[in-house]
VEXDREN-2710 file (C-alpha; in Angstrom, 1 decimal):
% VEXDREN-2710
k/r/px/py/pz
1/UNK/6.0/24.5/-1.4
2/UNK/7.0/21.0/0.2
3/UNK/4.1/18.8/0.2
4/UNK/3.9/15.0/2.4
5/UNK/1.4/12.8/0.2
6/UNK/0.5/9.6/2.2
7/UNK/-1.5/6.6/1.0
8/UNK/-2.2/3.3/1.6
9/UNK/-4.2/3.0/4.5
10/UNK/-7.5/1.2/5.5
11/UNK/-9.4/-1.4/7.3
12/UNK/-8.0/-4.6/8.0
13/UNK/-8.5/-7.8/9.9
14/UNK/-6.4/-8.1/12.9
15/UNK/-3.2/-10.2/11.9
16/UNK/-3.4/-8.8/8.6
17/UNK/-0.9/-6.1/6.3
18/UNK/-1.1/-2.8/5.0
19/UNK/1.5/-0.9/3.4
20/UNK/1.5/2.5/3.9
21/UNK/3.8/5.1/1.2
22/UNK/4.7/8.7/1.5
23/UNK/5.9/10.9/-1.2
24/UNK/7.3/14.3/-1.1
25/UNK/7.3/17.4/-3.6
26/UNK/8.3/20.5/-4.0
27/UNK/11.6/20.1/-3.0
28/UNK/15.3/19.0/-4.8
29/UNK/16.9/18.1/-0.9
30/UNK/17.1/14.6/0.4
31/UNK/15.5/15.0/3.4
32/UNK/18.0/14.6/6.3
33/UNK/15.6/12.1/8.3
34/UNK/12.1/10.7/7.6
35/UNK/9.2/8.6/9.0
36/UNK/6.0/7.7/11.3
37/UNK/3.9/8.8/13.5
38/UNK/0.2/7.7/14.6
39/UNK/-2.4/9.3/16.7
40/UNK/-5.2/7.6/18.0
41/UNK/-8.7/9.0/19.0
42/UNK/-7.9/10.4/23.4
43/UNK/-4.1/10.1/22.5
44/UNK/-1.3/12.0/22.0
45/UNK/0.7/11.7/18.7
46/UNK/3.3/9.3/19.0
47/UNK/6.7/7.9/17.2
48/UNK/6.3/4.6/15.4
49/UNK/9.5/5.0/12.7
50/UNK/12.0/6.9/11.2
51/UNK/14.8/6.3/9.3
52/UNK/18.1/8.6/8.7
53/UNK/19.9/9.5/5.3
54/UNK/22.4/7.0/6.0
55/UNK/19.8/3.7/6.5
56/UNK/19.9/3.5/10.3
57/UNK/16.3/3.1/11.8
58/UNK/14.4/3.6/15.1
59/UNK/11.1/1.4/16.3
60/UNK/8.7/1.9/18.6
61/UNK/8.9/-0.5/21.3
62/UNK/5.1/-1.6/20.5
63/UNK/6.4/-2.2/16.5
64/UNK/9.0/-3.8/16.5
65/UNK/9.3/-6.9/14.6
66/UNK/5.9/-6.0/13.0
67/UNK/6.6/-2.7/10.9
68/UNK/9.5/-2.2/9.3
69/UNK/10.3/1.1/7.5
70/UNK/11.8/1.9/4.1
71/UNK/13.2/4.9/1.9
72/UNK/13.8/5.2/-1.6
73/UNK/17.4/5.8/-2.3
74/UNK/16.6/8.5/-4.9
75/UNK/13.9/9.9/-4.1
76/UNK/12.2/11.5/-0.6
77/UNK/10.0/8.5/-0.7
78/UNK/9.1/6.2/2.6
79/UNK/7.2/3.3/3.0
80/UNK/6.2/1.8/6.0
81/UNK/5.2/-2.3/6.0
82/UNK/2.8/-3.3/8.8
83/UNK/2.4/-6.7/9.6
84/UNK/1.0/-8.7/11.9
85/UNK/-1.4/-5.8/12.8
86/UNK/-3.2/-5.8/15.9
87/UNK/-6.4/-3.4/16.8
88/UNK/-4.3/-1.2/18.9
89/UNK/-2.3/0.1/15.9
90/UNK/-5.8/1.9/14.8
91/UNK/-4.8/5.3/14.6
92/UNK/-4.0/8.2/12.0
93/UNK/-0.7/7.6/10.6
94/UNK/1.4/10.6/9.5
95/UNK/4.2/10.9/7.5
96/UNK/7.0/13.1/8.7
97/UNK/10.1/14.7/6.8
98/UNK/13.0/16.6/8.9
99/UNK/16.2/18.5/7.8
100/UNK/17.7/18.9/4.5
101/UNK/21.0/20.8/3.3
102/UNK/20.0/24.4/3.0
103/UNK/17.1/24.3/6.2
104/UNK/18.8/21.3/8.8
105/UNK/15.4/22.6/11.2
106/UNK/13.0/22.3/8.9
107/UNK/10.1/20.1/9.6
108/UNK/6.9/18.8/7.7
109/UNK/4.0/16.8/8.0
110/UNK/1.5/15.2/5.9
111/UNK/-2.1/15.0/5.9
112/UNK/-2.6/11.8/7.4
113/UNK/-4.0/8.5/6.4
114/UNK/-6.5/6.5/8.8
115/UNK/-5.6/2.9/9.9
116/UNK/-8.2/0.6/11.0
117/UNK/-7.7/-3.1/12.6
118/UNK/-10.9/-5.4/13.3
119/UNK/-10.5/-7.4/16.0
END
């Protein structure tokens, strides 16, 4: 059973970091694309980052030049680093995991981990 174990987030001070990580299980397939979404209290679920097998990367508009998103070459690992934070990133931020060898449509989701800027 494929599992999405996020951590890292918390409350933090407008301007400030957080690092967020996200670690998969349960399965032996590099995961064909992975990343980040948020959610925030009223809103829909939106795209903040993903990045492919191969390295390439897509931003939200809203991000860029603040996050930037990471994946461990070896393992179905992905990090996302937050800087600059302002209080409209508050949201829950969920790790996503699409595609790999054997099931190209398969799609999971973790549990979510809360992200809180103070103004």
């Amino acid at each position: 059973q494929v599992q999405l174990v996020e951590s890292g987030g918390g409350l933090v001070q407008a301007g400030g970091s957080l690092r967020l990580s996200c670690a998969a299980s349960g399965i032996i397939f590099r995961f064909n694309v992975m990343g980040w979404y948020r959610q925030a209290p009223g809103k829909q679920r939106e795209l903040v980052a993903l990045i492919r097998s191969g390295g390439n990367t897509n931003y939200a508009d809203s991000v860029k030049g603040r996050f930037t998103i990471s994946r461990d070459g070896a393992k179905n690992t992905v990090y996302l680093q937050m800087n600059s934070l302002k209080p409209e990133d508050t949201a829950v931020y969920f790790c996503n995991a699409f595609g790999f060898a054997t099931q190209p449509g398969a799609q999971y989701w973790g549990q979510g981990t809360q992200v809180t800027v103070s103004s």
